[in-house]
C-alpha positions in Angstrom: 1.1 22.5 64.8 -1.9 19.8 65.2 -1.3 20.0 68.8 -2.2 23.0 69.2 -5.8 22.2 67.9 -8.5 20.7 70.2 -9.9 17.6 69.6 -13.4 18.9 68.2 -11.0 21.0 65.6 -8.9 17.7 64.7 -11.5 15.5 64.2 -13.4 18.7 61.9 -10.1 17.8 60.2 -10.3 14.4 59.7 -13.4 14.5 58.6 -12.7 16.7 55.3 -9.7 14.4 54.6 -10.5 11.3 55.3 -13.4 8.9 53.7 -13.4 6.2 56.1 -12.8 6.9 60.0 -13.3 3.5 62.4 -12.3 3.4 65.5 -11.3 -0.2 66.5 -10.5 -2.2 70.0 -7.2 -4.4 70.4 -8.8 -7.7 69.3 -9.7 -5.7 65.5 -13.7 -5.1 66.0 -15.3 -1.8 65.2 -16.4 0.3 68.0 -17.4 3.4 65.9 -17.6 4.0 62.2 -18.0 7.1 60.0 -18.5 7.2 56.5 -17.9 10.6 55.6 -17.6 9.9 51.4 -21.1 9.4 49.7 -20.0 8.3 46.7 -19.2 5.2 49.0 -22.8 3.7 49.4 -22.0 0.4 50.0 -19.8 0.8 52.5 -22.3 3.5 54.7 -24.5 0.1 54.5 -21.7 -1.7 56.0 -22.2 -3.4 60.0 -19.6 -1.8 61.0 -19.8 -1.9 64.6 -19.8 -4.9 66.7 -17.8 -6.9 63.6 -14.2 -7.3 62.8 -12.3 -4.9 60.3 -11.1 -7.7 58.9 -14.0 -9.2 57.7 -15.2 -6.6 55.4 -11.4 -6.5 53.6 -10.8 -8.5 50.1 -9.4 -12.1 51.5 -6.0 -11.6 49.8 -5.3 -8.6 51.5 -6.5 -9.5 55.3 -2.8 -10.5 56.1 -1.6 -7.3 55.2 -4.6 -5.7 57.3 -3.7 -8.1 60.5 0.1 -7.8 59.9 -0.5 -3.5 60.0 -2.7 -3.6 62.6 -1.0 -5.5 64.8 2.3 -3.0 64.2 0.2 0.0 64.9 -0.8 -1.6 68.5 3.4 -2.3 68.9 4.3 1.2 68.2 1.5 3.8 69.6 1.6 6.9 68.2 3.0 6.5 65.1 1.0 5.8 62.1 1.0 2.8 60.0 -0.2 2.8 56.4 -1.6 0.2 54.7 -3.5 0.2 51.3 -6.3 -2.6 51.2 -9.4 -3.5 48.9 -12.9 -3.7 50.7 -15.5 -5.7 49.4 -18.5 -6.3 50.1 -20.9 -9.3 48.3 -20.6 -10.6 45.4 -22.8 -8.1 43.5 -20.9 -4.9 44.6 -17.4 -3.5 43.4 -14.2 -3.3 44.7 -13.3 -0.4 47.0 -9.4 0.1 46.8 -8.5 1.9 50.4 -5.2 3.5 51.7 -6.1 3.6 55.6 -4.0 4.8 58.5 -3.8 2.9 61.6 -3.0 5.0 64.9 -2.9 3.5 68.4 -3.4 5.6 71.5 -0.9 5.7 74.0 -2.7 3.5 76.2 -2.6 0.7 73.4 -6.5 0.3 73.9 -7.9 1.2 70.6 -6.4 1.9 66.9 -8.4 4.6 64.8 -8.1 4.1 61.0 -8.5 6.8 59.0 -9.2 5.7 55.1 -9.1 7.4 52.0 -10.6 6.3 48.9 -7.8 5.2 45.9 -10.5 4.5 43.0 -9.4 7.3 41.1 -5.8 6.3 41.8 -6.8 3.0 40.9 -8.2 3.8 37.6 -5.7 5.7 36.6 -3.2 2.8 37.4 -5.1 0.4 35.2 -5.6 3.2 32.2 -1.5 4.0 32.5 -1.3 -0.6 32.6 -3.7 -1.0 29.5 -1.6 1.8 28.1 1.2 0.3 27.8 0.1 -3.1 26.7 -1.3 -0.8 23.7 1.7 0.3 23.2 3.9 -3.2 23.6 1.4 -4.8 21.4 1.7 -2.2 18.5 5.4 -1.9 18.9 5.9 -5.9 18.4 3.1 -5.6 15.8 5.2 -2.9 14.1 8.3 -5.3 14.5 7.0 -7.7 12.5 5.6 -5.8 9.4 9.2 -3.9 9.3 10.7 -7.7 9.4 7.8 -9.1 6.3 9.1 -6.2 4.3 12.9 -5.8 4.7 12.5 -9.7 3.5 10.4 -9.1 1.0 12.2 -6.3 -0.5 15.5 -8.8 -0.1 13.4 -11.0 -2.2 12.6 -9.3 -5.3 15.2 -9.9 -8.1 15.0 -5.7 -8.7 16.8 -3.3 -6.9 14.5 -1.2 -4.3 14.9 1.8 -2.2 13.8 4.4 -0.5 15.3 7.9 -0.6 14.4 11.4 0.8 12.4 13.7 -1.2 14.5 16.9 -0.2 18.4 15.6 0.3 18.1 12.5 -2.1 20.1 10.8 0.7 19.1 6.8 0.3 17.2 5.6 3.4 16.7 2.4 2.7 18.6 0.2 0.1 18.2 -3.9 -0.9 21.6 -6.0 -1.7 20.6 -5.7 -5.5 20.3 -1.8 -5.1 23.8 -2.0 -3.8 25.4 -4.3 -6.4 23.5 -2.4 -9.1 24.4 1.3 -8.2 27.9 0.5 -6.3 30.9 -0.9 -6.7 33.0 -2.6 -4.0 31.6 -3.6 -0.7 30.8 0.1 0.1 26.8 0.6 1.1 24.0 3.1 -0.2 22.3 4.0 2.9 22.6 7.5 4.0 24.7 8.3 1.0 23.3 10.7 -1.9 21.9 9.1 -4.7 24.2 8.0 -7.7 21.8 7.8 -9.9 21.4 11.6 -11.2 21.1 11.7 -14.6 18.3 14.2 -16.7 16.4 11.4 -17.3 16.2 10.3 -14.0 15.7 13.7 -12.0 13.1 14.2 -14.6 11.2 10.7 -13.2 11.8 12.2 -9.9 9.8 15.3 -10.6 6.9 14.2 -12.7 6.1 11.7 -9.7 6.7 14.4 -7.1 4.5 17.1 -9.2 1.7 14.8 -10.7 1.7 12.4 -7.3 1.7 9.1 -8.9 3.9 6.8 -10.6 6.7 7.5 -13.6 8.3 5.2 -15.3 11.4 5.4 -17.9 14.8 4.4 -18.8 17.4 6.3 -17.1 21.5 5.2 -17.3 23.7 3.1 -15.2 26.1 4.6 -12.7 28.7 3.5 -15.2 27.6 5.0 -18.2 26.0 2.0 -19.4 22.6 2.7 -20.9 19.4 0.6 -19.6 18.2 0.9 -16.0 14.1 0.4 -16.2 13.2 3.1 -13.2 10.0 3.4 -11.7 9.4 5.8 -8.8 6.6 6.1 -6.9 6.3 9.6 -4.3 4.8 8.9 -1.2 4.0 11.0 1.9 4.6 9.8 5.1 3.5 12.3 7.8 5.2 15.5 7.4 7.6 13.7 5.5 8.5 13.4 1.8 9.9 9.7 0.1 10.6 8.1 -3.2 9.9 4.7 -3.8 12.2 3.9 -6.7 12.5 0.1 -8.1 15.4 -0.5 -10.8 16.2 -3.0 -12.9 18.5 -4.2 -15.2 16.8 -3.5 -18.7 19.7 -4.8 -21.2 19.8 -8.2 -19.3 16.0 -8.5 -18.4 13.6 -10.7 -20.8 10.0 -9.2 -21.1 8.0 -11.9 -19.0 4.6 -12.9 -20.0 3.0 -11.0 -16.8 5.1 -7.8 -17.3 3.4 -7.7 -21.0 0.4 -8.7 -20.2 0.7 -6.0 -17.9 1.8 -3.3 -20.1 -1.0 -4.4 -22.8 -3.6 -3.8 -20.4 -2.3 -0.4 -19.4 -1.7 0.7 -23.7 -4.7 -1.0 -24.9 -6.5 0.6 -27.6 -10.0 -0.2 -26.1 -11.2 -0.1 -22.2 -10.2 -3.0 -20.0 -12.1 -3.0 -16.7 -11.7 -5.8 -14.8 -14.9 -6.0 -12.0 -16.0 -8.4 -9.2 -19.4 -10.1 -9.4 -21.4 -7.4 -7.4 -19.9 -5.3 -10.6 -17.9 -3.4 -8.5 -14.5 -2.0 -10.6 -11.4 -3.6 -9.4 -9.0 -2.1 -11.9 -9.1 -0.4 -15.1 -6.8 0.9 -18.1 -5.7 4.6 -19.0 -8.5 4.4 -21.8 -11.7 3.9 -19.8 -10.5 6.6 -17.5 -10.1 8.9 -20.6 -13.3 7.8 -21.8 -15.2 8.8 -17.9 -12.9 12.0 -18.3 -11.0 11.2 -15.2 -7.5 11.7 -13.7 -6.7 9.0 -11.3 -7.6 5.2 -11.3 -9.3 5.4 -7.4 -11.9 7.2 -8.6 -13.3 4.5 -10.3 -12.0 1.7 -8.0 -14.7 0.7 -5.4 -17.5 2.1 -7.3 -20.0 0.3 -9.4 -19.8 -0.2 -12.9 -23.4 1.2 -13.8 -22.5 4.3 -12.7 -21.2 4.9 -16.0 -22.3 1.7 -18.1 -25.8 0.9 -19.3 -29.2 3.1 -19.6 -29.9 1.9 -16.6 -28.7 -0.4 -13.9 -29.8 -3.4 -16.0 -27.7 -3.4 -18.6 -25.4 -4.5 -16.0 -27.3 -6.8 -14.1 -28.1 -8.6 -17.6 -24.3 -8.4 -18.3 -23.4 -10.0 -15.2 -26.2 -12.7 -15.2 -24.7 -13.5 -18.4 -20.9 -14.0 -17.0 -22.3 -15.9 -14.2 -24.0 -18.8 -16.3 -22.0 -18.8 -19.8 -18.5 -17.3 -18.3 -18.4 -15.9 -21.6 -20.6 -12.6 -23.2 -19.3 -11.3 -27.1 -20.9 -8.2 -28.1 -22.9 -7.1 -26.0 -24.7 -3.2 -26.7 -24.3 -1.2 -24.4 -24.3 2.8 -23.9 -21.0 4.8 -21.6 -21.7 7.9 -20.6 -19.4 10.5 -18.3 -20.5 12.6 -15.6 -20.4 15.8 -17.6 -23.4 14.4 -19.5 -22.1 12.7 -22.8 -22.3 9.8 -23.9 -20.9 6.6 -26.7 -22.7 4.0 -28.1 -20.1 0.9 -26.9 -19.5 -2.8 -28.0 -18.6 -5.0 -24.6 -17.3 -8.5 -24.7 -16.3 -9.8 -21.3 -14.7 -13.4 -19.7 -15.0 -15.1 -16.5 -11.5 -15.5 -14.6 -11.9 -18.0 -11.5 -9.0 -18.2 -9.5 -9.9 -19.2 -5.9 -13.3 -18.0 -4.2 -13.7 -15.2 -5.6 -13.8 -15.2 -9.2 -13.8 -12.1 -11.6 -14.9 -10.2 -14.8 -12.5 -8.9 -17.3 -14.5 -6.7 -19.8 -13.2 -5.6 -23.1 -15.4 -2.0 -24.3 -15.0 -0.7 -27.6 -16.1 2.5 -29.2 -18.8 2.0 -31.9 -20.1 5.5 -32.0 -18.6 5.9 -35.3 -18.8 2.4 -36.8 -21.4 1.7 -40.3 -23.5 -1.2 -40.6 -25.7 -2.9 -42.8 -28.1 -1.9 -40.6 -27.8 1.3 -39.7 -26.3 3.1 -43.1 -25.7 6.3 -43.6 -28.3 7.5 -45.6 -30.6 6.3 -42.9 -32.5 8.9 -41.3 -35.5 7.8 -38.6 -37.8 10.9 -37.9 -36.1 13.0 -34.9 -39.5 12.1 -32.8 -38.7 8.6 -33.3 -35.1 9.3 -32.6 -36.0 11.0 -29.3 -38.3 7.7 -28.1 -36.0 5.0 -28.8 -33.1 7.0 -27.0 -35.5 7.1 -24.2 -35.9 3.7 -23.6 -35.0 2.1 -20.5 -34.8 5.3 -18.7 -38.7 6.1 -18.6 -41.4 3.9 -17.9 -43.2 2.4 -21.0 -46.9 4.0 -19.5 -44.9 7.8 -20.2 -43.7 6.8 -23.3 -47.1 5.9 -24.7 -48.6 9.1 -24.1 -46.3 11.0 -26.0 -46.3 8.5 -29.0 -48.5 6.1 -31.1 -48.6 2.6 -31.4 -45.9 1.9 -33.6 -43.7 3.9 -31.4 -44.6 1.4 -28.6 -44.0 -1.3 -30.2 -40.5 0.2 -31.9 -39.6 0.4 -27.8 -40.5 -2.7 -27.2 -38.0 -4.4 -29.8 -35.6 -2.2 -29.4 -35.6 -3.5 -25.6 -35.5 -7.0 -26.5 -32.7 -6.5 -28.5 -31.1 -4.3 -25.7 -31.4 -7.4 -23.4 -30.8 -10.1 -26.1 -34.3 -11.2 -25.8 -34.5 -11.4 -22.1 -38.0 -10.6 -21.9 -37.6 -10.7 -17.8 -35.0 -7.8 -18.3 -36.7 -5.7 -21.0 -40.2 -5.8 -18.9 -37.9 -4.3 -16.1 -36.3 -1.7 -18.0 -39.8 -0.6 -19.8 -41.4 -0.5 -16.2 -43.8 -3.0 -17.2 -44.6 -6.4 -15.5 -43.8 -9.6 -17.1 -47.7 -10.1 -17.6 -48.2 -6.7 -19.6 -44.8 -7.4 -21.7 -46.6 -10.5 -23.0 -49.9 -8.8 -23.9 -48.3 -6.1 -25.4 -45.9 -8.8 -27.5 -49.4 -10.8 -28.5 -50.6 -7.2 -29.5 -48.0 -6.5 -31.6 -47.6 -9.7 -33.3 -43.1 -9.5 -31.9 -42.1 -13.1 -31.4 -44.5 -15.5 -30.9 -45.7 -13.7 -27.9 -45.7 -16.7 -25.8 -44.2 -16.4 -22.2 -41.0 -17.6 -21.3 
């Protein structure tokens, strides 16, 4: 069909295909160029004539470039391909090429008629880096699958896993299997033989609530005294149960498992924080106290969101871990994010395991608790009432204005005491500086009024 064309309309041709023409003599040197691409600048710089074609290709690849051209001189007319890198300095890129070599029928010059592979190129090296990606997180997925089949093959319980809507196991441990079978005959992919009320009725408060039931369901055989937990999860569209059994008429109480049930039943909060004060884990108590569902949304978050007037009734608290390890009563005020609040009693411990040590706080309620100090019969004027409430959350020069003297000096005590005395602290929470807290104390005859 080409043949039919002229040479003007075949090389109007070439020219809308091709990115690189050259037209080149027998010993390899360029005659005639044209750079037809533009996104090719480095190459329309080029020398082209009057040099070799060889010089300007990638030094790897000029064997391959000799070895074509040479073949295209052999066999005239027919057209060699050959895909080569030209490159030019050190400063420029790499120019992947796929050239054609054609030698006349007179074996006296070779054209070479290039096309630019960058995008080819590219698109090579994305589908390469691709599938490393995808090697790496396959062996990397390999290897968490292995860490937990052990691990699971390690704990002295029986664990599976087993689907949400057929209650077929998916996964099973060799305990599982001695536990809930008898004889050599496996668990996975059968249904569940554990189906008692008790148990379907674990299954269900985890599913519906979303968290974690625990309870005593019975044994396969009618023997009373599997402790169950199951834990629903969501895995993509999917639905599991996490279920861990164990034997509960042959299992001792171990120190950690009552330790860990007191902290979860305990009367009073447990909150155990890191020493930026940020909560690490808490009990059912302190969450009913914040008026709260779920123990993540407290974990994470600072303690003075919900602890102290201010943020330096924890700072004080945690100053006081740091250097005694130790803090008993400390005075402190909770309050909820629907605007309540409790006066509360905090003693707290230092536990240093490793780098990072921690605080375990103990809060109790004393809203309701009657002193020497404060009896019943005790009434302060409700102005008075409203001031020393105040304290800590306003700055002392506010205070003053809408109060007298004694009133100032009723707020400075009843800071003092807030802080245990910390004068540093209480001129902090009265929005005063250490200076002014020591004039006023002179003022006021509290203490001996002498700086610390």
């Amino acid at each position: 069909m080409l043949q039919q064309l002229d040479s003007n309309a075949v090389a109007t041709v070439l020219e809308a295909i091709a990115d690189v023409q050259l037209r080149l003599d027998t010993q390899g040197y360029c005659v005639d160029a044209s750079i037809t691409n533009p996104e090719l600048p480095d190459l329309l710089r080029l020398p082209w004539r009057g040099n070799n074609w060889l010089d300007f290709c990638a030094s790897h690849h000029r064997e391959r470039a000799q070895a074509a051209f040479n073949k295209a001189l052999k066999y005239p007319g027919q057209p060699v391909r050959v895909d080569l890198e030209h490159v030019w300095n050190e400063v420029s890129g790499v120019y992947p090429m796929r050239y054609r070599l054609v030698a006349s029928p007179s074996a006296d010059v070779v054209i070479a008629i290039g096309e630019d592979m960058r995008a080819f190129s590219d698109l090579r090296q994305q589908l390469v880096n691709a599938q490393q990606a995808m090697e790496q997180d396959y062996w990397a997925l390999r290897q968490v699958e292995t860490r937990y089949r052990r691990l699971i093959e390690l704990t002295s319980d029986a664990v599976l896993m087993v689907d949400a809507h057929t209650q077929r196991v998916l996964e099973a441990n060799t305990k599982a299997v001695e536990l809930l079978t008898e004889g050599p005959a496996g668990l996975v992919g059968r249904a569940l033989p554990v189906i008692a009320p008790e148990f379907q009725r674990l299954l269900d408060t985890a599913r519906d609530n979303n968290t974690t039931a625990n309870g005593l369901v019975p044994s396969p055989d009618g023997q009373p005294g599997l402790d169950t937990t199951v834990m629903f999860m969501r895995q993509g569209g999917d639905q599991r149960y996490l279920i861990r059994m164990s034997d509960a008429g042959n299992r001792a109480f171990s120190s950690d498992a009552c330790l860990a049930e007191a902290f979860r039943t305990a009367p009073d909060a447990i909150v155990q924080i890191d020493t930026s004060g940020q909560i690490i884990s808490c009990n059912d108590i302190f969450l009913s106290w914040l008026s709260l569902d779920n123990e993540d949304q407290v974990i994470g978050r600072n303690l003075d969101n919900w602890l102290g007037r201010s943020t330096v009734d924890v700072s004080v608290l945690l100053n006081n871990l740091r250097d005694q390890k130790m803090v008993k009563l400390y005075a402190a005020l909770l309050h909820n994010g629907l605007g309540s609040h409790a006066d509360v009693e905090i003693s707290g411990v230092t536990i240093e395991r490793g780098e990072h040590p921690r605080h375990a706080l103990f809060i109790r309620d004393i809203s309701r608790r009657m002193t020497s100090d404060h009896p019943l019969t005790e009434h302060l004027p409700r102005s008075i009432e409203q001031v020393t409430e105040r304290v800590g959350r306003l700055p002392l020069k506010e205070l003053v204005r809408e109060s007298t003297d004694i009133i100032e000096a009723l707020c400075i005590e009843a800071a003092l005491k807030l802080t245990r005395d910390n004068r540093a602290s209480a001129a902090e929470m009265l929005g005063l500086s250490r200076q002014s807290l020591y004039t006023k104390l002179r003022r006021y005859g509290i203490g001996d009024g002498a700086e610390d």
